[in-house]
N, C-alpha and C positions, 0 to 999 in steps of 0.2 A: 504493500500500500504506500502511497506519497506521503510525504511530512503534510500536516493540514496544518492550517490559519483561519484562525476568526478575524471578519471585516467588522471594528467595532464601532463603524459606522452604522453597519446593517443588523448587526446581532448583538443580542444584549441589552436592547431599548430599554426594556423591563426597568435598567438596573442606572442610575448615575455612571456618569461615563466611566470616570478613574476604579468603578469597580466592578466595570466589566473584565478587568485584567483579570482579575480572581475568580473569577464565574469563567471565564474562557479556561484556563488555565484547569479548572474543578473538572471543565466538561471533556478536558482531554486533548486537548487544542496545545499546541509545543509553539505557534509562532499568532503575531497578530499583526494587523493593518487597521491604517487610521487611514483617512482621506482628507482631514485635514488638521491636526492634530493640537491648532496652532494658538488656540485658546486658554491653555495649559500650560505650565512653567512645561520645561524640557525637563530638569531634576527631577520635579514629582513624577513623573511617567515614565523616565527612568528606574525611580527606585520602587515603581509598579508593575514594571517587568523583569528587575531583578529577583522581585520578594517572591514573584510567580514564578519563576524559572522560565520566562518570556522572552525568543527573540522578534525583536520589530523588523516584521518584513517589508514594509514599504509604505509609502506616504506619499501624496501627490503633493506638489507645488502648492505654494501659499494661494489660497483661497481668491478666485475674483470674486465680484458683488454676488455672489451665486444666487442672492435672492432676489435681485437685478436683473437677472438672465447671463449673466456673463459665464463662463465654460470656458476658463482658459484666456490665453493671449497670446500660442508660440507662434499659432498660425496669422494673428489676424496685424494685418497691415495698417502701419500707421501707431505699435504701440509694442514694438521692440524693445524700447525702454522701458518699459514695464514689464515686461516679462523679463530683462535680463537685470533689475531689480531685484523683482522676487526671486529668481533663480535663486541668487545670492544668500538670501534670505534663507530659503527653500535649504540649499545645500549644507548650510550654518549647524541647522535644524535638525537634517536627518543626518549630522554627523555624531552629535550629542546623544541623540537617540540610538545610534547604531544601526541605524536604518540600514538594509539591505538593497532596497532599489528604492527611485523615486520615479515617480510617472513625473510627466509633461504633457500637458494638457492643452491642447492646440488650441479648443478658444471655435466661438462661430465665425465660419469665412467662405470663401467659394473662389474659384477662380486660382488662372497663373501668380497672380501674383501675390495670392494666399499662400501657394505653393512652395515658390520661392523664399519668403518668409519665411516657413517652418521649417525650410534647409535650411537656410544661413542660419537661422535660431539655434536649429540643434547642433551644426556643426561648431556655431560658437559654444553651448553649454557643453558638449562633448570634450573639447579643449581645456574647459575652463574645469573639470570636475575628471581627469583623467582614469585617476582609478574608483571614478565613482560606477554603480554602476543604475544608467538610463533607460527608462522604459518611453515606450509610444504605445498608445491603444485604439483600435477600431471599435467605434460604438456608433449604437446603430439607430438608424432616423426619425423611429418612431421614437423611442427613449427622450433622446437628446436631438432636436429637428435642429437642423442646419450643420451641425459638427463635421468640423471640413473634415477629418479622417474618420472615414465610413464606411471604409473598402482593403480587405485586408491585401489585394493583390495591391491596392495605391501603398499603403503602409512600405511591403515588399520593395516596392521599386523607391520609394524613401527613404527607406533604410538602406539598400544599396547606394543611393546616391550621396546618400550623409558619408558611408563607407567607415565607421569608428565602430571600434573593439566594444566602445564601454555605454553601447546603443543596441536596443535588443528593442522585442516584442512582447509585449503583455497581452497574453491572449486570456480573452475570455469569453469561456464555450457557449454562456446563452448568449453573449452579441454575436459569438460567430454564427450561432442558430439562427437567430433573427434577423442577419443581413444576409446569409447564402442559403438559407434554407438546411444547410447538411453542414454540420458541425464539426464531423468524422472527415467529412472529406475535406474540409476548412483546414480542419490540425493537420492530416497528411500531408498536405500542401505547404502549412507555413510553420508548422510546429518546431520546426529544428531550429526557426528563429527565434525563439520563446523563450525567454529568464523568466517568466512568472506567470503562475494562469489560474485562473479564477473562473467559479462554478455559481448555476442557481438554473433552478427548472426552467423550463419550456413549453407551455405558455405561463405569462403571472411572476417571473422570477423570484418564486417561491423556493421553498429546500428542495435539491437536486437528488430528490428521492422517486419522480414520477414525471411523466410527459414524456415530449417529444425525443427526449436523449439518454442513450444507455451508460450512464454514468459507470457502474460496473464494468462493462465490456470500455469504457476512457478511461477509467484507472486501470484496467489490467492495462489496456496498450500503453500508459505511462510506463508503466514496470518494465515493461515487454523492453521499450524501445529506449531503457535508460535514463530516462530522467530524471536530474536528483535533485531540482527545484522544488518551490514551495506551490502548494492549490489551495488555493482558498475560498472562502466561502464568503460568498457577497452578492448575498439574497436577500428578503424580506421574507422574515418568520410568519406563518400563519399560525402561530399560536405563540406560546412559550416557548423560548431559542431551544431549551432542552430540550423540549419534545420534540423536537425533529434533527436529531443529531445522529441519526441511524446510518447517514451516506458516510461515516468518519470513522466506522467500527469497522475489526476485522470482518470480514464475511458475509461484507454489506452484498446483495443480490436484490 
């Protein structure tokens, strides 16, 4: 089975944030992810994942207006300085934390010259954070309407083009569900680009216990094909996070 992580963004609501570390951590969970973490001294969350035996797998880039609509800025023209702002911020951040990967969050945009943006972007953050290691993510249009990266083969050819060691893919199987229809055949395809990937059912991104995708037969092929990254879990519980923590145990089926 894969090392699992709780998104304690997504799980745990139930609970005050700072004490979901320990409710992860109870429910069998070895790593965790914040999405934005940034509201919190860096020390206290620190010594919430020591006290748990917690490592911090990833963290996105300091927050835009999110309740604004804003989704980012690697992508979006006209606001380079702000994104390579927070970068800075951002990398401060998940260095304290021990953060394992940081997402970059392109932001809503369209067009060549979105495009262009989100190269020069990342090949500047790539530079500036050598051995750090960067993630990119394909999400998809119903979720997030207008998110310039929405297509994992566009990601693909980004990432080639950026061409840095320390720039990967953060896939995650219900957006690959939901933009190509076949999730299985999305990871075949692009999985070998992959430092981090994240799970939640198919229709609802509910726990990734039922629907459209055979979790069971994507964890065997993790094992199968060597992967020794983190999968995490960054869904919306239809009930208590506990009661649906069956996709985490041995001999889930």
């Amino acid at each position: 089975m894969p090392r699992f992580a709780a998104n304690l963004t997504f799980l745990f609501r139930e609970l005050p944030f700072l004490d979901r570390f320990e409710a992860a951590a109870e429910a069998g969970f070895e790593g965790v992810e914040v999405l934005f973490p940034y509201d919190d001294a860096a020390r206290e969350i620190t010594r919430r994942l020591k006290a748990n035996g917690l490592e911090m797998v990833l963290i996105n880039a300091p927050p835009p207006n999110w309740a604004g609509g804003d989704r980012g800025f690697a992508a979006v023209p006209g606001l380079t300085d702000r994104f390579r702002h927070d970068f800075k911020r951002a990398r401060r951040f998940a260095e304290a934390l021990g953060a394992q990967h940081l997402h970059l969050m392109a932001g809503r945009a369209q067009g060549m010259v979105a495009r262009t943006t989100f190269v020069d972007n990342l090949k500047w953050a790539c530079e500036q954070a050598p051995a750090a290691s960067l993630t990119i993510e394909p999400i998809n249009g119903q979720d997030m309407e207008g998110y310039f990266l929405n297509d994992f083969d566009q990601a693909a050819e980004i990432l080639d083009e950026v061409g840095a060691p320390n720039l990967g893919l953060q896939f995650d199987m219900y957006h690959a569900e939901m933009i190509t229809g076949d999730g299985m055949a999305a990871w075949k395809q692009h999985g070998h680009r992959a430092r981090h990937v994240q799970v939640g059912g198919v229709p609802g991104r509910n726990e990734p216990l039922r629907g459209d995708i055979d979790y069971p037969a994507f964890f065997a092929r993790l094992d199968a094909e060597g992967y020794t990254g983190w999968v995490s879990g960054e869904y919306h519980p239809t009930a208590q996070t506990k009661a649906g923590l069956l996709w985490i145990r041995p001999g889930f089926s």
